[in-house]
py3Dmol code that shows the C-alpha trace and the ligand (Angstrom):
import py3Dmol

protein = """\
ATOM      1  CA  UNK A   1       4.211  -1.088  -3.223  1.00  0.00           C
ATOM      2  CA  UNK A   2       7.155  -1.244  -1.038  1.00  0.00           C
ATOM      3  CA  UNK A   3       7.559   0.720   2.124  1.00  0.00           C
ATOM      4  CA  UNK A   4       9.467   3.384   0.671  1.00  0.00           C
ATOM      5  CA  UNK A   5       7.546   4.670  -2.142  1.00  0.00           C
ATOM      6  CA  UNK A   6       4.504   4.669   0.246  1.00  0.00           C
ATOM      7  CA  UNK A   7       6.561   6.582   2.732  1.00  0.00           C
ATOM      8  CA  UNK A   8       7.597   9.528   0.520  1.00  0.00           C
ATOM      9  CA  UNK A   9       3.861   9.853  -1.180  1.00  0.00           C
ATOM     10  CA  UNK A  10       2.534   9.857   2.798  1.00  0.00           C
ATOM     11  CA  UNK A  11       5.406  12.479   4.048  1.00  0.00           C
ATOM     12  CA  UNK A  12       5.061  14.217   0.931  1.00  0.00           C
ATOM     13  CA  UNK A  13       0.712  14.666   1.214  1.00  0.00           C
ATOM     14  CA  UNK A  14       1.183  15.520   5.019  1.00  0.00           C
ATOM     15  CA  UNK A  15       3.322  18.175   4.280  1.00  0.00           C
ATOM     16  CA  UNK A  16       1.642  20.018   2.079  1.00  0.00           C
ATOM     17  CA  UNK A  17      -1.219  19.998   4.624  1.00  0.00           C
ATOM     18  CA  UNK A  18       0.679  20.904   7.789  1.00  0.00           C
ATOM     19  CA  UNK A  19      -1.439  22.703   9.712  1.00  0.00           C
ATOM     20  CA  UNK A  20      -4.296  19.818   9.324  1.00  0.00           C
ATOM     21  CA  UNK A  21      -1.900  16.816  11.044  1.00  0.00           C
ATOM     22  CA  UNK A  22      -5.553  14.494  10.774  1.00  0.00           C
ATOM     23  CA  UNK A  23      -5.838  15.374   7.161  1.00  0.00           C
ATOM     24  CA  UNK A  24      -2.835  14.854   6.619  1.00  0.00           C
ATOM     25  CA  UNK A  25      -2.976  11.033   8.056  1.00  0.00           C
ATOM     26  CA  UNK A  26      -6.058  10.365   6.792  1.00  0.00           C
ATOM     27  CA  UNK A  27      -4.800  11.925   2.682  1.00  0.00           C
ATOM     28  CA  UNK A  28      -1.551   9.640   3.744  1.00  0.00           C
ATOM     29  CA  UNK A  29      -3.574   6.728   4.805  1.00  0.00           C
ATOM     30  CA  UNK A  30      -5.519   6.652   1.252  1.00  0.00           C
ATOM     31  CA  UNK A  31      -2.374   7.172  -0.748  1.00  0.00           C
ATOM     32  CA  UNK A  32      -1.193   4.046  -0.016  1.00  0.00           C
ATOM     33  CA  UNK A  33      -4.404   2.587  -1.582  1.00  0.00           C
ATOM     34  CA  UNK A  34      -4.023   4.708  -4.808  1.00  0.00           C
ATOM     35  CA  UNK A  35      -0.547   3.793  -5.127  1.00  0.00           C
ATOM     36  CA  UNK A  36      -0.932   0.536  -4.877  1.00  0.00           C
ATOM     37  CA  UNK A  37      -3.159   0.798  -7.878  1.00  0.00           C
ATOM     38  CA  UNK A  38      -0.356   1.430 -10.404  1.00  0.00           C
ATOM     39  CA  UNK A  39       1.459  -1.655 -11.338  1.00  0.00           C
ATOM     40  CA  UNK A  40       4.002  -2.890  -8.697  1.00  0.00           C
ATOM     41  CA  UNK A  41       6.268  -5.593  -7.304  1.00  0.00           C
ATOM     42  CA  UNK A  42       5.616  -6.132  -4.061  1.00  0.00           C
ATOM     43  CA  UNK A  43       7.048  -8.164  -1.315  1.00  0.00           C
ATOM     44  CA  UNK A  44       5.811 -11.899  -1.704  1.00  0.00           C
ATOM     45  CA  UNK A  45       4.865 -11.855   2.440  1.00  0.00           C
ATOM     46  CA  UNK A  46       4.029 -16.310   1.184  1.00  0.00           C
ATOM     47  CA  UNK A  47       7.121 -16.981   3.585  1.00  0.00           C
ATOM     48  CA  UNK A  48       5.489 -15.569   6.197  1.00  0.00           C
ATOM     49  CA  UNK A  49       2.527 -17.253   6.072  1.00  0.00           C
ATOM     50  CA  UNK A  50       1.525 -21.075   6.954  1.00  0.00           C
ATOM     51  CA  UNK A  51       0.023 -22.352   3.611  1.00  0.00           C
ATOM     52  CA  UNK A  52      -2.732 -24.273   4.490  1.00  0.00           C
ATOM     53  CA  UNK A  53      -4.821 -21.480   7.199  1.00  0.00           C
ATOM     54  CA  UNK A  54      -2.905 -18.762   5.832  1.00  0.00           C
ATOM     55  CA  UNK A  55      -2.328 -16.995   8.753  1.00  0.00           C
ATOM     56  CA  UNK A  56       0.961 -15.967  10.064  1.00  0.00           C
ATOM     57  CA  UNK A  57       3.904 -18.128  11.467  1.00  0.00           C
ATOM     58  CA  UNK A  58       6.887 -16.981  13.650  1.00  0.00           C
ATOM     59  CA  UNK A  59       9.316 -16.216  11.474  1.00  0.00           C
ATOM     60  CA  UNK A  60      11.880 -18.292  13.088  1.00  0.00           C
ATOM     61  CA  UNK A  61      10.223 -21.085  11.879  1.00  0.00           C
ATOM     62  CA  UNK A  62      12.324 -20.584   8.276  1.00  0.00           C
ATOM     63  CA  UNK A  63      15.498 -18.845   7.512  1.00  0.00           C
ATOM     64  CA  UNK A  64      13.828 -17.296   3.918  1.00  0.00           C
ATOM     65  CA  UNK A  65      11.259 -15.315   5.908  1.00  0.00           C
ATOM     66  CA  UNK A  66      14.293 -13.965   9.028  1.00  0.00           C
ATOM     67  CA  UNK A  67      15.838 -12.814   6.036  1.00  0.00           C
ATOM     68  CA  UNK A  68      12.987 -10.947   4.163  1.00  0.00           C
ATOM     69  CA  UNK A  69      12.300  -9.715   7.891  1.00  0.00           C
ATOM     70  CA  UNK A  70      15.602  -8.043   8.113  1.00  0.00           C
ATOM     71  CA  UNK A  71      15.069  -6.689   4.596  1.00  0.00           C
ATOM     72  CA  UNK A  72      12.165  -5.308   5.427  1.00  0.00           C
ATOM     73  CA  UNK A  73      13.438  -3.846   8.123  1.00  0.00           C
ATOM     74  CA  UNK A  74      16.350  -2.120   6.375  1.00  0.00           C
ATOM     75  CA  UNK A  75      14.374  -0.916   4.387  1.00  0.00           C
ATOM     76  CA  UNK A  76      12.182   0.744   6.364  1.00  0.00           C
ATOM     77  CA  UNK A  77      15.002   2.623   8.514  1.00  0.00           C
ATOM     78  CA  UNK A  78      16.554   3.690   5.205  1.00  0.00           C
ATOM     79  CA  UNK A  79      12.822   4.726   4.017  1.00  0.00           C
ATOM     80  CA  UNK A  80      12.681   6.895   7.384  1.00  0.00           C
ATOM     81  CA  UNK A  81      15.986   8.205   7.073  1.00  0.00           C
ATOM     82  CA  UNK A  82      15.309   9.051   3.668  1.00  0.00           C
ATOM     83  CA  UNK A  83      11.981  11.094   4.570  1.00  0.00           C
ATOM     84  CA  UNK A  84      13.539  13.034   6.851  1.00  0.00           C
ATOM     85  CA  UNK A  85      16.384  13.967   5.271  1.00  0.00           C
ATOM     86  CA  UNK A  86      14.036  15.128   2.274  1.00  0.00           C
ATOM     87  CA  UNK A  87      11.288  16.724   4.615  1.00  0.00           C
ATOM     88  CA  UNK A  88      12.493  17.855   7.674  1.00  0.00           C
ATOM     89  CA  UNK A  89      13.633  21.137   8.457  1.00  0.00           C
ATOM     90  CA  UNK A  90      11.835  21.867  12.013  1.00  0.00           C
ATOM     91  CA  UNK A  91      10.429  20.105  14.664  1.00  0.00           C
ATOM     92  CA  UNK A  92       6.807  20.410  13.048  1.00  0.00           C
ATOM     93  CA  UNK A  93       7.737  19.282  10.110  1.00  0.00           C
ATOM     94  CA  UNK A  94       9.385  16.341  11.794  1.00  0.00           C
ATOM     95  CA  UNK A  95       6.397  15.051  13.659  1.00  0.00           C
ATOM     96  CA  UNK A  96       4.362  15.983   9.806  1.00  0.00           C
ATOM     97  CA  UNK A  97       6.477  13.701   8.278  1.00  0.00           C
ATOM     98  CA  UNK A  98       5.982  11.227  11.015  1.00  0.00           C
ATOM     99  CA  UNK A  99       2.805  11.569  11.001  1.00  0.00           C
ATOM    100  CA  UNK A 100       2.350  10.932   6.724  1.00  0.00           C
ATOM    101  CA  UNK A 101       4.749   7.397   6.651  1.00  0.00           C
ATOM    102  CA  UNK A 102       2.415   6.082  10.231  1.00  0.00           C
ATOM    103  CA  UNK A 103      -0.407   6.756   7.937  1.00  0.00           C
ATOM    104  CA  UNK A 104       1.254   5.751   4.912  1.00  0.00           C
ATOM    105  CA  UNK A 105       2.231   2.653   6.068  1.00  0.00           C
ATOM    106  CA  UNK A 106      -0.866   1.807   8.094  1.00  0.00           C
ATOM    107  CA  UNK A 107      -2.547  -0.787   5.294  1.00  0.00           C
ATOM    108  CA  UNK A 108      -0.061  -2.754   5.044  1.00  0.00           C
ATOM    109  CA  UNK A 109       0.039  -3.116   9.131  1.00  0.00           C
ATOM    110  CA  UNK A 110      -3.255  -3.980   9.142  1.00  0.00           C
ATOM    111  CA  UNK A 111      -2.214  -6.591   6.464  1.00  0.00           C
ATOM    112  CA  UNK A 112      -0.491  -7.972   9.022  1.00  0.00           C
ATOM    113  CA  UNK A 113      -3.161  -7.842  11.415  1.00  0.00           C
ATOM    114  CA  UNK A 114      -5.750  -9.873   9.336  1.00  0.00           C
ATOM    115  CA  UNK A 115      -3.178 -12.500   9.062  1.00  0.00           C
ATOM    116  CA  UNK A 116      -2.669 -12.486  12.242  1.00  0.00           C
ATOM    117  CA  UNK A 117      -6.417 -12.524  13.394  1.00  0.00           C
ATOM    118  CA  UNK A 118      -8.627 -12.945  10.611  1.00  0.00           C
ATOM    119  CA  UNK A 119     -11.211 -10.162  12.178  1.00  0.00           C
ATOM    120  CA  UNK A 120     -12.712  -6.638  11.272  1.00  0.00           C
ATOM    121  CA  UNK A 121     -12.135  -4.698  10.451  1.00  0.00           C
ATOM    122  CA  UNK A 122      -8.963  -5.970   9.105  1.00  0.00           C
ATOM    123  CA  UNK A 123     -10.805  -7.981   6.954  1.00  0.00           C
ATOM    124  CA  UNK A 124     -12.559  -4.719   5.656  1.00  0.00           C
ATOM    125  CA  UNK A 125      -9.282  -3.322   5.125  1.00  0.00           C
ATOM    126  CA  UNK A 126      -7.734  -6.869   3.355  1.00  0.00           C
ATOM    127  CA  UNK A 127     -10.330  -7.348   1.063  1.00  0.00           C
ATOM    128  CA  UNK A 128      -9.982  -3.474  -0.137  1.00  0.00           C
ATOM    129  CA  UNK A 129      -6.061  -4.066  -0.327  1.00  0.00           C
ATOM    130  CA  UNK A 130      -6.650  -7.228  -2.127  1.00  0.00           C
ATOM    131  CA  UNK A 131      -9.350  -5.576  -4.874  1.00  0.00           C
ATOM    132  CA  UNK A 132      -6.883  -2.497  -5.314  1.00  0.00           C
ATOM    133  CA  UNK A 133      -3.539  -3.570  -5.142  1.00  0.00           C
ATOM    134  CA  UNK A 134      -1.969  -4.641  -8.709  1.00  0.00           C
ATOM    135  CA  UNK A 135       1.073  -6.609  -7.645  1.00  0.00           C
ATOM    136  CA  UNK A 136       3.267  -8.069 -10.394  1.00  0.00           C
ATOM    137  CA  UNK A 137       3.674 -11.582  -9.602  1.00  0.00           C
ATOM    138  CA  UNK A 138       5.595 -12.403 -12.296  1.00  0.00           C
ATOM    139  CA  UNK A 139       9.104 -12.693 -11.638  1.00  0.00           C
ATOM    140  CA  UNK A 140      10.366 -11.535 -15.117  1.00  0.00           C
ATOM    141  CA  UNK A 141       8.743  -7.850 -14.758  1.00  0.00           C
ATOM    142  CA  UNK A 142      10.767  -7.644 -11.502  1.00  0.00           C
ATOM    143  CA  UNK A 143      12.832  -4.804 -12.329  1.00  0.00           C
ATOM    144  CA  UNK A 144      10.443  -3.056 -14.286  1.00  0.00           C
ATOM    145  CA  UNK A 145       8.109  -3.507 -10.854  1.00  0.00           C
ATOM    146  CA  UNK A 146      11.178  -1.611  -9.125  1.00  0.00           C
ATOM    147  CA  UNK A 147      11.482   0.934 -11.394  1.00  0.00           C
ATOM    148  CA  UNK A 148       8.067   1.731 -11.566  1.00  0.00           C
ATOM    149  CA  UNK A 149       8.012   2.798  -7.975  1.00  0.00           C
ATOM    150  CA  UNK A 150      11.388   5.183  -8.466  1.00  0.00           C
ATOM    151  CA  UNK A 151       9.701   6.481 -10.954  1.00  0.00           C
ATOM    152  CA  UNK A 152       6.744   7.661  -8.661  1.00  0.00           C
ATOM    153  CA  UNK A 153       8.609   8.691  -5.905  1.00  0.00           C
ATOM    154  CA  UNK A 154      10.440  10.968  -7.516  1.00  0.00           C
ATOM    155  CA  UNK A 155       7.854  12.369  -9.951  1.00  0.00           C
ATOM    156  CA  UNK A 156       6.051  13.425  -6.853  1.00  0.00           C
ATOM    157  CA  UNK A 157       8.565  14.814  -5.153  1.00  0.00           C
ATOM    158  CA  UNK A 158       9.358  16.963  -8.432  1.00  0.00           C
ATOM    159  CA  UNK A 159       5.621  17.927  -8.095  1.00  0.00           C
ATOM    160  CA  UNK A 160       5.938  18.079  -4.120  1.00  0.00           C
ATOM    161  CA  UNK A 161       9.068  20.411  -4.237  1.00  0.00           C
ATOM    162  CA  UNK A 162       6.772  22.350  -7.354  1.00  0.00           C
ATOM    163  CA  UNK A 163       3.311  23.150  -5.103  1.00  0.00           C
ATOM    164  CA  UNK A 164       5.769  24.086  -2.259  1.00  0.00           C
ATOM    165  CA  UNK A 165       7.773  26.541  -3.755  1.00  0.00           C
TER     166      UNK A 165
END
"""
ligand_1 = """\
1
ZN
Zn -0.168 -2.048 -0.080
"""
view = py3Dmol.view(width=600, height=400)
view.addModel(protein, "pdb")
view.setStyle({"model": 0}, {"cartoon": {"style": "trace"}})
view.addModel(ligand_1, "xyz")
view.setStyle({"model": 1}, {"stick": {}})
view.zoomTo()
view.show()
């Protein structure tokens, strides 16, 4: 999935274990893996890659892959801003939720690491990635890809806000 459904799922499971900050990594770490089980669109991270060795190239190399960079980005400051405005309400609960999108968003770093290097355990952590992850290539099923992952987010932060209460 994208970076922000993985970033309210890992806030979300490290805050309903704050007082265990490693559990709460380690439950945020695996969500991203069940998550990416359901049905998804995900980024197509081809651009970023050199096709024939498949590892990655410097992204000034072509303006398509800058671009998706600076989405990326984006969307990964709105994801955090998003997170905290939802979570945080102390300074605990700030380094919590901190502490849940790191862990959350951890796979898909080391995604970038076994492009980068092609070495354990990254490729461990690809191969897993690879098996699990149910990306929906198909360009047609784009928006139902999208929605799929609003969906999610906010079902579990209905049942987030619900085990809190
Ligand atoms: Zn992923």
């Amino acid at each position: 999935m994208i970076l922000t459904p993985h970033a309210i799922v890992g806030a979300a499971v490290a805050n309903l274990v704050p007082n265990e900050p490693v559990l709460g990594f380690v439950f945020a770490f695996l969500s991203h893996y069940v998550l990416d089980m359901i049905p998804h669109k995900d980024y197509d991270i081809n651009s970023f890659m050199d096709k024939k060795t498949r590892t990655v190239v410097s992204i000034f190399k072509s303006s398509a892959a800058a671009l998706k960079l600076i989405f990326i980005i984006f969307e990964a400051i709105g994801a955090l801003i998003l997170c905290f405005l939802i979570f945080v309400r102390d300074e605990k609960s700030a380094a919590i939720t901190l502490i849940g999108i790191i862990g959350a968003w951890l796979p898909d770093f080391f995604q970038l690491l076994y492009y980068s290097f092609k070495k354990q355990p990254f490729i461990f952590f690809q191969r897993l990635h690879d098996k699990i992850g149910h990306d929906i290539e198909d360009k047609k099923y784009i928006w139902l890809g999208i929605s799929i992952q609003v969906f999610i987010s906010i079902f579990v932060l209905v049942v987030y806000f619900i085990i809190k209460k």
